[in-house]
N, C-alpha and C positions, 0 to 999 in steps of 0.2 A: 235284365233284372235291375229294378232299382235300389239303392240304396241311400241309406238314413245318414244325413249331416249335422249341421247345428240345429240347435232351436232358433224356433222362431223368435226375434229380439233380442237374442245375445248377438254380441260385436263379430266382427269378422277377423280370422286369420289374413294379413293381408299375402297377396301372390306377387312375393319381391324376388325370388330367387330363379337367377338366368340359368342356362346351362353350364357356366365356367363356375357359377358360387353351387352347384347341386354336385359338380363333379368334386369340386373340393370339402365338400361336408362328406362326403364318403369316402377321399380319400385320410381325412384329417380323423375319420375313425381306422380306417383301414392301416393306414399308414402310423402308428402310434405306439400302446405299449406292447403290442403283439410284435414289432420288430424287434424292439428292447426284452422281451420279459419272454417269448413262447419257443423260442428256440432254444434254449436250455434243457425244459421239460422235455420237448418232442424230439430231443436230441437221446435225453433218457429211456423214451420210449423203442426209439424206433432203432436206436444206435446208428449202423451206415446206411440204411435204410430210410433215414429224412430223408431226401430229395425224392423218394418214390409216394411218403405220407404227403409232400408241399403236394407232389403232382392230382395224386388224389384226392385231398381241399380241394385245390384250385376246380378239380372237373366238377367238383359236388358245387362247388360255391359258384361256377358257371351256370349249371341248370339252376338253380335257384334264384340266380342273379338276373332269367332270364324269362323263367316263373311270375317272379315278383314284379319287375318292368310292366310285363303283358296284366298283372292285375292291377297294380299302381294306375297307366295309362285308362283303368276304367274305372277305376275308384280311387280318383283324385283328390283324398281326403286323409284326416290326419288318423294315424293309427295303426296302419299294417296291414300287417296280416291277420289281426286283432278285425279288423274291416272285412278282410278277404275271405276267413274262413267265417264268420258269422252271416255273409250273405249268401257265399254259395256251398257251405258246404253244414250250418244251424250255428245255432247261437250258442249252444257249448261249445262246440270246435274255436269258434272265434273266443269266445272267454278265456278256453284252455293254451289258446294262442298269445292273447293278453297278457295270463299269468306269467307264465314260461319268461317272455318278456320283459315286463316288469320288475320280477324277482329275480330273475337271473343277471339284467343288465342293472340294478341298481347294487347286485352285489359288486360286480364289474366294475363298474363307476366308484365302486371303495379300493378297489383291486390299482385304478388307475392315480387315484388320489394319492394312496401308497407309495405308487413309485415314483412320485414327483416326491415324495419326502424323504423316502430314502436317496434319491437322487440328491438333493438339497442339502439335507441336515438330517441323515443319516440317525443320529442319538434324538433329535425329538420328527421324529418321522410323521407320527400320528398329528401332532399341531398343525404342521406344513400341511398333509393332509386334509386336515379340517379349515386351512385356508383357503389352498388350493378350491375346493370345491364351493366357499363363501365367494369367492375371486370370480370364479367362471357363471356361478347363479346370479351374478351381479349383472355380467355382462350380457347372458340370456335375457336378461328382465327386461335390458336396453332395447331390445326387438333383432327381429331375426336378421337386420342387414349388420349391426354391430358384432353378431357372430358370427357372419359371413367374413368379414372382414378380418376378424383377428385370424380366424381359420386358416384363409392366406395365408396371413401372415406365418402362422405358425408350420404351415406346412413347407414354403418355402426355407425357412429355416434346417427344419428337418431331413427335405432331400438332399441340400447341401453339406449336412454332417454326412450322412447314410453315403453321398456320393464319395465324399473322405474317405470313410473307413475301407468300401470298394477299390478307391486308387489305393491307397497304403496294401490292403490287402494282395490285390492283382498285381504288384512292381515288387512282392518281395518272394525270396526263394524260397518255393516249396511244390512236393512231388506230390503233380496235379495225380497220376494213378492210384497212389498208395492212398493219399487224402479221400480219393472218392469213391473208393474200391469196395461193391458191397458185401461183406462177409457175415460168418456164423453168426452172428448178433441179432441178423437183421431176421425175425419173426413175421408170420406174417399175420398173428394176434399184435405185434408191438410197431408194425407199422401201419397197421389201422388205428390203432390208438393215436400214436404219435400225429396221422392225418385226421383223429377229431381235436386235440390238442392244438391243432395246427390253423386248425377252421374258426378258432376264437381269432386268429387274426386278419380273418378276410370278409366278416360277416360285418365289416360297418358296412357295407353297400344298404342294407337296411335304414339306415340311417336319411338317406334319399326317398325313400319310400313313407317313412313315418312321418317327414314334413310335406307329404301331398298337397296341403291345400297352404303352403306358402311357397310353392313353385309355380313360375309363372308359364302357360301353354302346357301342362302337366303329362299329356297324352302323347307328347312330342318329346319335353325335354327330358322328365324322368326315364323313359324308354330309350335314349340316348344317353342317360347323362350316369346311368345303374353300371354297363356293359364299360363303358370308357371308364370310370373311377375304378370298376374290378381290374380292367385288362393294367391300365399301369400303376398298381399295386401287386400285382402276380409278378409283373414286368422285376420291380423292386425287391420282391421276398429270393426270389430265381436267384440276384444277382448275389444277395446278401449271405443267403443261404449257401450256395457255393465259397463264397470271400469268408465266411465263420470257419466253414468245412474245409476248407484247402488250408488255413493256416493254423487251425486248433487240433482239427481229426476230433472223430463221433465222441472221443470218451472225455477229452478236456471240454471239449462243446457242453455235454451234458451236466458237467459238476460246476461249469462256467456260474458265478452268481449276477456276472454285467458280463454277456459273451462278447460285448463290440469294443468294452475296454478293454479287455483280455485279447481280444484277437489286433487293436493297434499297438499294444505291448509286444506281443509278441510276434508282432512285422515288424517289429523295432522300430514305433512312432509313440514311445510313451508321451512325448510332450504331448500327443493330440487325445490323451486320455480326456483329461478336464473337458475339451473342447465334445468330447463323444457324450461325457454325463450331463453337461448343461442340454445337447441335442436332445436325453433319452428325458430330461426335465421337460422342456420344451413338447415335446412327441403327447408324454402322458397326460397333459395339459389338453392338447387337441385333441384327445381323445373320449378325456373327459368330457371337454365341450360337446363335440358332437353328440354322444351317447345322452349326456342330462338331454340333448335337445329332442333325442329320439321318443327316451324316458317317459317324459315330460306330456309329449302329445297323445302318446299311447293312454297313456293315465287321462288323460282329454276325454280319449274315444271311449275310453271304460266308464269315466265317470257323466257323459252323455247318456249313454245307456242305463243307470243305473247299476252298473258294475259294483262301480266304485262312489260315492260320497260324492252327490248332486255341485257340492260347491268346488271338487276340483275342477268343475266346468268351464269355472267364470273366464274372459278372456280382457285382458287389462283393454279400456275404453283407448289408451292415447298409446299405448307399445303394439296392441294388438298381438300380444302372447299369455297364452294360459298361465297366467304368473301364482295362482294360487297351487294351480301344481310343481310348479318350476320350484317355487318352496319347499313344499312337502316331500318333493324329491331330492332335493339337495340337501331338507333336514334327514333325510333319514339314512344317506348315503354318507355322511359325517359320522352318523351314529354308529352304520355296521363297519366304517375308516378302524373301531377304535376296535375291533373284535377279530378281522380277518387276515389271513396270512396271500399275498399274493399268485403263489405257485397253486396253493391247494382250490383257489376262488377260479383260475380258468377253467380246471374241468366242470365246477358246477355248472358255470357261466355257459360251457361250451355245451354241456348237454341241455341245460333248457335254451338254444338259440336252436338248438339242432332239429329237435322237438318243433320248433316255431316254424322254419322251414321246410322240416315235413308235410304241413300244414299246409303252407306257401302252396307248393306245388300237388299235392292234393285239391286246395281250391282251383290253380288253374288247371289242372286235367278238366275239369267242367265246363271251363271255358268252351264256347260255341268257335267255329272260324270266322263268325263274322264279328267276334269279340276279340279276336285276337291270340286264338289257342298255339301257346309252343305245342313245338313238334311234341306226342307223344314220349318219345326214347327219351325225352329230357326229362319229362315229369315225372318220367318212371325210374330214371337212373338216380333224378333229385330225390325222391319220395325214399326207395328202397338205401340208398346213401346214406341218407340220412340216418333211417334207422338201425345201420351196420355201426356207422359212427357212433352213434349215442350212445350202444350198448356196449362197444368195447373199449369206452374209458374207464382209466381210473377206477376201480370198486367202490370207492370210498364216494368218488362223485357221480357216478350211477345210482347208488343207496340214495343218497342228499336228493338228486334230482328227481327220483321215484315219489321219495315221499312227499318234497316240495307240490308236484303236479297232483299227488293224491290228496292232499290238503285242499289246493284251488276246486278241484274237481267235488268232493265234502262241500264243501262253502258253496260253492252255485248248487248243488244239490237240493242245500239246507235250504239255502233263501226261496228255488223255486218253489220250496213246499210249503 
């Protein structure tokens, strides 16, 4: 089946990004404020029963992650699953794929703004905020090796905190049984929850996918580059999650407001407190980056189609990046900076991602074998996962993300009549 790319005479995405810079844009989402910021909540949810919610992200975020490779490698273009479900499975599925997307991750992208201010300067959060994301749109605009670059940057920074807080954590006394022991607490409505809570921090691997067409060999590298960024980011939540767990236990974990300062406090390394908030500073920054950059293209592929407003199309002549949307997403993720609380924005965030991945692997069950179809059991375990997860978050964020989809859903309705 073929599918629909640029127009004819707009500029080109150019294809800079190797396999070492695709694996690091998905871990620089993956790896960010979801280590900082979702183990608290999912700690709330799930109590001693985290480690079983990570296990089951990780397997859902597996099929998916594996979904998405196999339709990426055929539709090496910018947008998603936004692409994926509108070619094989209609053009509302892919719109309703867009949406979820879009409105879900640019809430997110206010969610991650956040926590670089509160990380920062605490008393004017929301300023920081609104810098923070003027800072990263700037650098997006520069083109896409300049955000490759900082990404690096900012990633290595990050493991080498994360890798801290593991040492401090693993070299001090505490009763590995008692810490991991799972009792009354652990439901198994509140470790489903806890594991779609959990799944806002594994779904940057999307992020690889949404820059299709500035991957270079795309059929090759994204299909290598989705599976490597998930496996050592699972590798990293594993070790972390355990080092929170052994040295706080389920119910300090859960009330934790920063769990990795709190947990080098009380391994007895306050001095390395500072050094954990500038890392969770740093983290939310690259998180941010990557997502505006997913944001951004997606709103490309909407606004190609007539989704969305013909001129977020345009693609800057000398950067070669949709700079008109790179804008409009960074203005408007300042704007919901000044309105959203961070805790309550993952589960929205979490359920239209969940939504979008359902999607994901519902388009590739279609997939032929000579296109490249995952096994069955994935796309069925991805597909029915997903819709377990989405339903048993939050009330509050199940409500939000119901009506958020039945609005998108209204609005393409409206305009096809």
């Amino acid at each position: 089946m073929a599918y629909r790319g640029r127009v004819t005479g707009e500029p080109e995405l150019r294809r800079r990004l190797g396999l070492g810079d695709a694996v690091l844009v998905g871990l620089g989402s993956m790896i960010g404020t979801g280590v900082f910021a979702v183990l608290a909540p999912a700690a709330a949810a799930g109590g001693s029963g985290l480690l079983i919610g990570l296990a089951i992200a990780a397997i859902i975020a597996f099929c998916n992650a594996t979904s998405s490779a196999r339709l990426a490698a055929r539709y090496p273009v910018s947008g998603g699953t936004y692409v994926y479900g509108r070619e094989r499975l209609g053009e509302l599925w892919g719109y309703l794929a867009g949406w979820c997307f879009v409105v879900g991750k640019t809430a997110s992208c206010a969610a991650m703004a956040l926590t670089v201010g509160m990380y920062v300067w605490p008393d004017q959060a929301r300023l920081v905020a609104v810098g923070a994301v003027a800072a990263v749109t700037a650098v997006n605009y520069r083109g896409i090796e300049k955000s490759a670059l900082t990404t690096r940057l900012i990633v290595a920074v990050v493991l080498v905190v994360l890798a801290a807080v593991a040492t401090v954590a693993f070299t001090s006394p505490w009763d590995i049984p008692q810490s991991l022991a799972i009792g009354d607490d652990a439901t198994v409505y509140g470790v489903l929850q806890s594991a779609g809570l959990l799944f806002f921090a594994f779904a940057g691997y999307a992020r690889i996918a949404t820059l299709g067409e500035e991957v270079s060999d795309p059929a090759r590298t994204i299909r290598r580059a989705i599976p490597l960024a998930l496996g050592i980011a699972l590798l990293v939540y594993v070790v972390i999650a355990f080092a929170t767990l052994g040295v706080l236990g389920p119910r300090d974990l859960a009330s934790a407001a920063a769990p990795l300062v709190d947990t080098v406090r009380a391994a007895g390394a306050p001095g390395l407190a500072p050094v954990v908030q500038v890392g969770a500073a740093v983290a939310a920054v690259g998180s941010l980056l990557a997502l505006l950059l997913g944001v951004s293209r997606t709103t490309l592929a909407m606004a190609r189609d007539g989704h969305l407003p013909r001129w977020l199309a345009a693609v800057h002549p000398t950067h070669r990046v949709p700079h008109h949307a790179e804008f409009v997403v960074g203005a408007l993720v300042s704007v919901v900076a000044a309105a959203v609380d961070v805790r309550a924005v993952i589960g929205f965030s979490s359920f239209g991602v969940l939504l979008y991945y359902a999607i994901a692997n519902a388009s590739a069950a279609t997939l032929s074998r000579a296109e490249g179809r995952p096994s069955r059991v994935l796309t069925t375990v991805g597909l029915v996962g997903c819709v377990v997860l989405a339903v048993t978050l939050p009330v509050g964020s199940v409500i939000a993300g119901s009506v958020v989809v039945a609005v998108g859903a209204t609005v393409y309705l409206v305009r096809r009549r």
